[in-house]
C-alpha positions in Angstrom: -220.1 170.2 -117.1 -222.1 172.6 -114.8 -225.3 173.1 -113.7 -225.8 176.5 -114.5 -224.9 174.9 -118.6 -227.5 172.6 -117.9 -230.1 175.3 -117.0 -229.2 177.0 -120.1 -228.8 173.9 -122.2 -232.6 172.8 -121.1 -234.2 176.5 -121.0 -233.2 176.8 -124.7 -233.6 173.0 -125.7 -230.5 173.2 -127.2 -230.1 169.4 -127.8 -231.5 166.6 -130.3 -235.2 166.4 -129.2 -236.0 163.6 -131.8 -236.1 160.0 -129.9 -235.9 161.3 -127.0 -235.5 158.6 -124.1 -236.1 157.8 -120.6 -233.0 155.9 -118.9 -236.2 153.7 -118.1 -236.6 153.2 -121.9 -239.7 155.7 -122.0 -240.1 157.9 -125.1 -240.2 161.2 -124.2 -241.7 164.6 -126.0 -241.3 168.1 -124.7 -244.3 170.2 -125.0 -243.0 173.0 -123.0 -239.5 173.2 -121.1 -241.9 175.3 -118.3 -240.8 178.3 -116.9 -237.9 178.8 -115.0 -237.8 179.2 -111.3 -235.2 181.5 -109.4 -237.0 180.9 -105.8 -236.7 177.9 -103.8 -238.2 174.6 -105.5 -238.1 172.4 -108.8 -235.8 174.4 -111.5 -238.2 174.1 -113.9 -242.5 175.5 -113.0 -245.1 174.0 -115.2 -243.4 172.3 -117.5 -245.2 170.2 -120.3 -243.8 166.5 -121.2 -245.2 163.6 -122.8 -244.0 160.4 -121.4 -244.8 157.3 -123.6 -248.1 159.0 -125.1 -249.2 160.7 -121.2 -249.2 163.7 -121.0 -247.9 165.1 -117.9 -248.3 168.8 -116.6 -245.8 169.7 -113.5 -242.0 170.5 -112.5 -238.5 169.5 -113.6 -235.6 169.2 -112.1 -232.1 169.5 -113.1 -229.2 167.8 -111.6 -225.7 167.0 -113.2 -225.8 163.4 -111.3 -229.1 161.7 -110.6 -227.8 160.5 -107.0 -228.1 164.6 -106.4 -231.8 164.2 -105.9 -230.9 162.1 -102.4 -227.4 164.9 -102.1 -229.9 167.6 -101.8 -233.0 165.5 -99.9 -235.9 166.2 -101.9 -237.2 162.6 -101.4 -238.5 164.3 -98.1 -239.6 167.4 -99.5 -243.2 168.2 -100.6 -241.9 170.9 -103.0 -240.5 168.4 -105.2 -243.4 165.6 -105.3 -244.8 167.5 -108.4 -241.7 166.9 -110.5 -242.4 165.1 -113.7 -239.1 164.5 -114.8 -235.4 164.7 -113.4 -233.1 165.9 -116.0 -229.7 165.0 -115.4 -226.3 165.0 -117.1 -225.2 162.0 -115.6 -227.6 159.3 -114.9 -225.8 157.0 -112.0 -228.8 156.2 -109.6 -232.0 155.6 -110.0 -234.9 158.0 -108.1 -238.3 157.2 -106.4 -240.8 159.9 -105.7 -242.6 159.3 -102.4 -244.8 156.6 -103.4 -241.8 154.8 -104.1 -242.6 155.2 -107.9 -239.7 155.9 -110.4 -239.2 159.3 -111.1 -238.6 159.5 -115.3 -235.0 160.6 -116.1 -233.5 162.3 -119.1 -229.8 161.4 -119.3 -228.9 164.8 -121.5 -225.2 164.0 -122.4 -226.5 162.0 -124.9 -228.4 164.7 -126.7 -226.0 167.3 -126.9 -224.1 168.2 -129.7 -220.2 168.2 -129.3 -220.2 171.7 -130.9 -222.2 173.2 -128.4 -219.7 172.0 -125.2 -216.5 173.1 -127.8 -218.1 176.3 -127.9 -218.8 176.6 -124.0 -215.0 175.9 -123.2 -213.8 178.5 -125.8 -216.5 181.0 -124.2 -214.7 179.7 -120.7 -211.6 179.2 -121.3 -209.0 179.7 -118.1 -207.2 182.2 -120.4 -207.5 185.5 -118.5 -209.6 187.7 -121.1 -210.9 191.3 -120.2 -214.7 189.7 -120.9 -214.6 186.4 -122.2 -216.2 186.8 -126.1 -213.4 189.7 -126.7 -211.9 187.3 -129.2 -215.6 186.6 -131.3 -217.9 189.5 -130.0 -217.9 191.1 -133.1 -218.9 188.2 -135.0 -222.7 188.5 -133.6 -225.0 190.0 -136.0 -226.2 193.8 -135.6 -229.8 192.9 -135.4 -228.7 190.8 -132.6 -226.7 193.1 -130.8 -229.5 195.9 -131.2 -232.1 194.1 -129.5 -229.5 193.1 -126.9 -227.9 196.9 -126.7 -231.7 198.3 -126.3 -232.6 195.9 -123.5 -229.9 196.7 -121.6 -230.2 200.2 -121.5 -233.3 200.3 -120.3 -232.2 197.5 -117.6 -229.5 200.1 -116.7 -232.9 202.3 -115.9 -234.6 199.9 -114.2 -231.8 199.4 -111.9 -231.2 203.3 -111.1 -235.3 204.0 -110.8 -234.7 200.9 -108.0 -232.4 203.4 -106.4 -233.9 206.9 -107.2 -236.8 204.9 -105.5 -234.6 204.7 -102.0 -234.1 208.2 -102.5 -237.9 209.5 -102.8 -239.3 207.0 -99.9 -236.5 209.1 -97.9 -237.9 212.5 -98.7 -241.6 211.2 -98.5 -242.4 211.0 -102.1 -241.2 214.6 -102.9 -240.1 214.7 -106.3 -238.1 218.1 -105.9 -236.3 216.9 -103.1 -235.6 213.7 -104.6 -234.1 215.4 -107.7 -232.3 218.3 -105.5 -230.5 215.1 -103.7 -229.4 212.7 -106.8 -228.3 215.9 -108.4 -226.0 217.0 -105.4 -224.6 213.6 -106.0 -224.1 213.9 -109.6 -222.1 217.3 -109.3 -220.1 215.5 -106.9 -218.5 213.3 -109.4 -217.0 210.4 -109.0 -214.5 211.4 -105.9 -217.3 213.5 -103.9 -220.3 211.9 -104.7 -220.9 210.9 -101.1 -220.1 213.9 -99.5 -222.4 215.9 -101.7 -225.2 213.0 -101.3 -224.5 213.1 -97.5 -224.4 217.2 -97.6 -227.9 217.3 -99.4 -229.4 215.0 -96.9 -227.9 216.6 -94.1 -231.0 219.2 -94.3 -234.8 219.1 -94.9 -235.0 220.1 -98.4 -238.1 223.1 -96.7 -234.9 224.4 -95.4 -233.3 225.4 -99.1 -236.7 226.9 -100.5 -236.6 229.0 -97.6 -233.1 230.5 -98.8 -233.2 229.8 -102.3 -234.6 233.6 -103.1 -230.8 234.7 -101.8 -228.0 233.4 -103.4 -225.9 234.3 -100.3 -227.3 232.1 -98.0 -228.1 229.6 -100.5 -224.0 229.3 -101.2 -223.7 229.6 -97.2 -226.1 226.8 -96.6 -224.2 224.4 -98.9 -220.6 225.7 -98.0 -221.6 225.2 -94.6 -223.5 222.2 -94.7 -220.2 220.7 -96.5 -218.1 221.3 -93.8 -215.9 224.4 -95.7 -216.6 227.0 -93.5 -215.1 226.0 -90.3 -211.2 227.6 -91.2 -210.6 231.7 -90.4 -210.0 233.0 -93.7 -209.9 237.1 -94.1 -211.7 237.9 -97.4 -215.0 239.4 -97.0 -217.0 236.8 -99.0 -216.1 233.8 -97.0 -216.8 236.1 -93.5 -220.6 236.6 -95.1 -221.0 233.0 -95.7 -219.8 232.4 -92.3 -221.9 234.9 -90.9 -224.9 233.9 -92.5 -224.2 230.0 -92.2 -223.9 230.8 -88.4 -227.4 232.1 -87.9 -228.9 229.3 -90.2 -227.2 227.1 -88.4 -228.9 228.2 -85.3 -232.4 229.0 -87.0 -232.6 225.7 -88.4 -230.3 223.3 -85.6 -228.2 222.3 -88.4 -225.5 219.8 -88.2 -222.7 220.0 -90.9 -220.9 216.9 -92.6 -217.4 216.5 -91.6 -215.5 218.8 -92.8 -212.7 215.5 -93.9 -215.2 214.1 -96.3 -215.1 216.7 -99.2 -211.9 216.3 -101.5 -210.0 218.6 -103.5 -207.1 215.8 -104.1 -206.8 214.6 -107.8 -209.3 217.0 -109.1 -208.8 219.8 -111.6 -209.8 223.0 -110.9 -212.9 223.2 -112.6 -214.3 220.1 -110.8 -212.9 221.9 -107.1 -216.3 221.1 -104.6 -216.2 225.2 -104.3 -216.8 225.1 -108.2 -219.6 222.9 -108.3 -221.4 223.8 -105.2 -221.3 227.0 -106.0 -222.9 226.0 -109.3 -225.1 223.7 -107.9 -226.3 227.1 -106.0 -226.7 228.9 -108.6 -229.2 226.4 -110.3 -231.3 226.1 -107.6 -231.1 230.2 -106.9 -232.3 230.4 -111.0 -234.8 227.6 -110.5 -236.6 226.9 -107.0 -239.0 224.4 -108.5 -236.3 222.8 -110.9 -238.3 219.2 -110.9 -241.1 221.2 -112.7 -239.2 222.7 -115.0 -237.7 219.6 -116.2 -240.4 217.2 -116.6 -242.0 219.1 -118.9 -239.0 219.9 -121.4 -238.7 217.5 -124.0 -236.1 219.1 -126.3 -232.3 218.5 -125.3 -231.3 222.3 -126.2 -234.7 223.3 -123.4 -232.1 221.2 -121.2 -228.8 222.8 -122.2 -230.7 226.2 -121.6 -231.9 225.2 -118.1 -228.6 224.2 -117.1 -226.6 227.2 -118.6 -226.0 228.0 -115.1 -221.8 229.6 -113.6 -220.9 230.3 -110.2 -221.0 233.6 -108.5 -218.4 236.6 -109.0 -216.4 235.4 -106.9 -215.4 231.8 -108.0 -214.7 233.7 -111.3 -211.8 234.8 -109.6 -211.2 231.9 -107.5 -210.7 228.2 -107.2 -210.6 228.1 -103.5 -211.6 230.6 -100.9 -208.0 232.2 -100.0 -206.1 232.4 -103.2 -207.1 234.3 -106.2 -206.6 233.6 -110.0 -207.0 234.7 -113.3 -210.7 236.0 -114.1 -212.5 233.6 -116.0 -216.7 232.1 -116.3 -217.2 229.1 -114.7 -220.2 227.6 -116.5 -221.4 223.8 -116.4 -219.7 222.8 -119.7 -221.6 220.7 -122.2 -219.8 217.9 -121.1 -220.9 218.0 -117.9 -224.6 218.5 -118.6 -224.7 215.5 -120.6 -223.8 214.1 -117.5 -226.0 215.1 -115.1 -228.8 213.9 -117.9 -227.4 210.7 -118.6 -227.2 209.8 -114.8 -229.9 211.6 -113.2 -232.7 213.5 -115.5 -233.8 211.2 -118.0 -233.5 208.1 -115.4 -235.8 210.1 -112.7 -238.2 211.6 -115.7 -238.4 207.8 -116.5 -239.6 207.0 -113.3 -241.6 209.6 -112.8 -243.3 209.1 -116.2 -243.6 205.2 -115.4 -245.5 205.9 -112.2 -247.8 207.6 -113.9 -248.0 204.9 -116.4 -247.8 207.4 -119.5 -244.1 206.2 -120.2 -243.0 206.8 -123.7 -240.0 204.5 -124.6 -239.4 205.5 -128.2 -238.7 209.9 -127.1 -236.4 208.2 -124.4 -234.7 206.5 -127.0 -234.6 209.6 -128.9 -233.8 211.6 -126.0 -230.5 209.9 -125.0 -229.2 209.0 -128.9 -228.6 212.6 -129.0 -226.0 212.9 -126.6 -222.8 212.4 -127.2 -220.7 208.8 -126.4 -219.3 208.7 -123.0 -215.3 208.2 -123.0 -213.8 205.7 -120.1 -212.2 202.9 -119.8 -214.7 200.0 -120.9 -215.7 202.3 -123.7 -212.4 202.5 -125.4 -211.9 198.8 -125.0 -215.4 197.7 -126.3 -213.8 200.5 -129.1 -210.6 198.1 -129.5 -212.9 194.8 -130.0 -214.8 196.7 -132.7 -217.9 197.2 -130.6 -218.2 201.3 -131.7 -220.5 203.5 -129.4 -222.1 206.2 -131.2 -224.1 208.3 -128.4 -224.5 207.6 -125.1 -227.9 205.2 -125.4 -225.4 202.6 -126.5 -222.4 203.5 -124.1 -224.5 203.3 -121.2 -225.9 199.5 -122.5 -222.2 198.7 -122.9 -221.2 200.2 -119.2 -224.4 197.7 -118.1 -223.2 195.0 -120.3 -219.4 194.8 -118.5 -220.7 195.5 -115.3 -223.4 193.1 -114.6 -222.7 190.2 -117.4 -218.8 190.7 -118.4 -217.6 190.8 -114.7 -219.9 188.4 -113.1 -219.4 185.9 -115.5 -223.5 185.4 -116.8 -222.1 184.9 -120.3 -225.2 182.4 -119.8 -227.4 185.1 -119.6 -226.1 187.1 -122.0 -227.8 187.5 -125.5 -224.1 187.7 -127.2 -223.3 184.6 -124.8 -226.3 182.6 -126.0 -225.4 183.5 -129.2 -222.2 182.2 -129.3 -222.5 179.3 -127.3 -225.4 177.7 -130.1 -224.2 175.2 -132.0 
């Protein structure tokens, strides 16, 4: 047995509450379990019990021994002198509150159905699992897994709006900044994300509307900023880039990421940093007050158009700056798009909607069922166990669901968890 099973045990009364019992011989009713407490104090806030016809109003605590209650010293702590009742697993001691009064005890173990602790060592079995219901998660009802798939979606918001918040306290609350930064991230992908974050916060964001009317320096500001124009290469567009970079650099005192931190290594061509920040220049050369543009659009194909942005002429003879290839259009693929609005656009609209309290869940909903499934790893094994992603509303719950349940082991906390662990 373990506490946190306890919690969960008592939280959900998941036990015989008929006859219930004090180890003092007191019959006890629950009128309300209370609320449960995450800060420092009883486990249990404001809890409701009846003790032999009284009824009490104040804290619970939970231990797995009763001797715990002296383990952990709250006989000298005011925090626990409202406790109404000590619920414990194992009841080998008994406790006096400061008046030297007993404290009532509920021995649990005697209440809880076998089934329920079968059930909790299948869920925890030592058996090394990828998550630990693979072998009955698709045994829970869909109107259970719904309600869990929708909550965790927009828990996946909450927790990038937490980080998009960061993000806008750094550029004082501007919006168009905030969006130019996570954006810069985004076309990073996964192996430059930080150098493209770092590279976008390398500057005052004043400092690209300044340039964004010329593409040139727009591409030179980036490049530059990036750390990719420090080499001698002999082709006329990377000396203008240098050239410009050079007196921006000056004009503006600006101090380039190192020029280590951008990667070409492992990456296909298309996703080469000179493809994307070239790309990324071109967006904000088509759009200067992109952040405007978006938060008004509320079809996906007004996205798609916005985005249906391709490098300049020359990447569409290039990958890299001193060796040409085959002609070809480099445009943000569909793919990719879905991406950047997956990740970035309809998290910050959220936000941005939220703070101005006009938030509509249902078009986000909408918004997001439209795209297209994402394909990794944890997606094709929640595929395997028969857990089938349709767009990418419920890949993105799923990607929440391993990451902050599956891994960390809250199966506790987890709707499917809870599910499985009732008797």
């Amino acid at each position: 047995m373990k506490e946190n099973l306890l919690h969960f045990i008592w939280k959900l009364k998941l036990f015989s509450v008929n006859n219930l019992c004090s180890t003092l011989g007191e019959k006890i009713q629950i009128i309300s379990v209370g609320a449960e407490n995450f800060n420092s104090g009883p486990d249990f806030l404001n809890s409701k019990i009846e003790i032999n016809g009284q009824l009490w109003a104040g804290n619970v605590e939970i231990h797995l021994n009763s001797s715990d209650w002296y383990v952990h010293q709250h006989e000298i702590d005011e925090n626990y002198d409202s406790v109404i009742l000590h619920v414990v697993w194992n009841h080998d001691i008994d406790v006096f509150g400061k008046n030297n009064n007993p404290i009532s005890t509920l021995e649990l173990k005697e209440f809880v159905s076998v089934e329920l602790l079968d059930n909790y060592k299948q869920l925890f079995n030592k058996k090394k699992h990828w998550i630990n219901c693979e072998n009955s998660i698709n045994t829970i009802d869909s109107f259970t897994l719904k309600n869990w798939i929708e909550r965790l979606y927009f828990e996946r918001l909450e927790q990038k709006a937490n980080y998009f918040q960061e993000v806008l306290n750094t550029t004082n609350n501007n919006w168009e900044a905030t969006l130019f930064v996570l954006l810069a991230k985004n076309f990073g992908l996964k192996i430059n994300a930080d150098a493209f974050l770092n590279t976008a916060l390398s500057f005052d964001f004043s400092i690209l509307r300044k340039v964004a009317h010329n593409q040139y320096q727009l591409e030179a500001l980036l490049f530059g900023q990036a750390g990719l124009l420090g080499k001698n290469i002999e082709n006329e567009y990377f000396n203008q880039l240098q050239s410009d970079y050079n007196y921006l650099k000056v004009k503006f005192k600006l101090v380039s990421i190192s020029k280590n931190e951008i990667q070409f290594f492992r990456l296909r061509p298309n996703n080469f940093p000179t493809i994307r920040l070239s790309q990324f220049a071109s967006l904000y050369y088509k759009f200067q007050n992109l952040f405007s543009e978006i938060i008004e659009i509320e079809r996906l194909v007004d996205f798609y158009a916005v985005f249906n942005v391709s490098t300049s002429h020359f990447w569409e003879t290039h990958y890299t700056f001193n060796k040409e290839s085959k002609k070809c259009t480099k445009k943000l693929t569909k793919s990719f798009i879905d991406l950047l609005l997956i990740n970035t656009i309809i998290p910050l609209k959220f936000m941005y909607l939220k703070s101005l309290g006009s938030i509509d869940y249902t078009s986000v909903i909408s918004l997001i069922e439209q795209l297209e499934p994402e394909k990794n790893t944890i997606i094709y094994k929640f595929n395997e166990l028969k857990i089938q992603s349709n767009n990418a509303f419920e890949t993105q719950a799923l990607l929440q669901l391993k990451n902050e349940y599956c891994s960390k082991q809250l199966c506790l906390q987890c709707a499917i968890g809870k599910e499985l662990l009732k008797p």
